[in-house]
N, C-alpha and C positions, 0 to 999 in steps of 0.2 A: 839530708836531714833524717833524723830517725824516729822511729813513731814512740807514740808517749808510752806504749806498754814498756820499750826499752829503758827508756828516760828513768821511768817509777819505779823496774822492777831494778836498775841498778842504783837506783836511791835505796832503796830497801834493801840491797845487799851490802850497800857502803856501812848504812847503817848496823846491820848484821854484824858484820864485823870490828866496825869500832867496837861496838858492846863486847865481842867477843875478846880484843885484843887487849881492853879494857882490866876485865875480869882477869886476863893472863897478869897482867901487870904485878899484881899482886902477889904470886902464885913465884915470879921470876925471882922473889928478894932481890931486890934493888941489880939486876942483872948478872944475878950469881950463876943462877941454875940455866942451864943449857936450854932442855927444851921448851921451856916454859919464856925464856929471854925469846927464841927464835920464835915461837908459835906471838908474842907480842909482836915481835920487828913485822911479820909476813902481813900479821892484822892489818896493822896503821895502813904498812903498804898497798895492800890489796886497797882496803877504804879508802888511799888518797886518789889512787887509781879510776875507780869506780866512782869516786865523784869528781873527778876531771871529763869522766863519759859524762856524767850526770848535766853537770854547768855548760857540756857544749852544745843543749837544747833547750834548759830550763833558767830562768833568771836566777843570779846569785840568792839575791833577796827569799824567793821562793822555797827555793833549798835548805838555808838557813832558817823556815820557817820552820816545816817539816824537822831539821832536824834537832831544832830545838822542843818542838813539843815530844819528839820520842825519847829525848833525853829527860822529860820532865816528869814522864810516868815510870 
């Protein structure tokens, strides 16, 4: 099992990057433009990633807490 510094800080990075891959989205027109299409796809990725580490220590429910209030600010 892994210790909760890991757990929180790869919540915090999932989160990081959705925000990040987020903000690309826009940036792609509708997946026209190259780099900005690719830096979106690598986001999601990377954040579905990091929070499949996330949920193999912490309750779904939990998760989903957190991630909804940092999408709320």
């Amino acid at each position: 099992m892994q210790s909760m510094f890991v757990t929180y800080a790869s919540l915090l990075a999932a989160i990081v990057l959705e925000t990040a891959a987020t903000s690309f989205l826009k940036e792609s027109e509708q997946f026209t433009r190259f780099w900005p299409s690719l830096a979106t796809a690598a986001g999601y990725a990377g954040a579905f990633y990091l929070l499949s580490v996330t949920l193999k220590a912490m309750p779904v429910g939990i998760c989903l807490l957190y991630t909804s209030d940092a999408a709320d600010d």
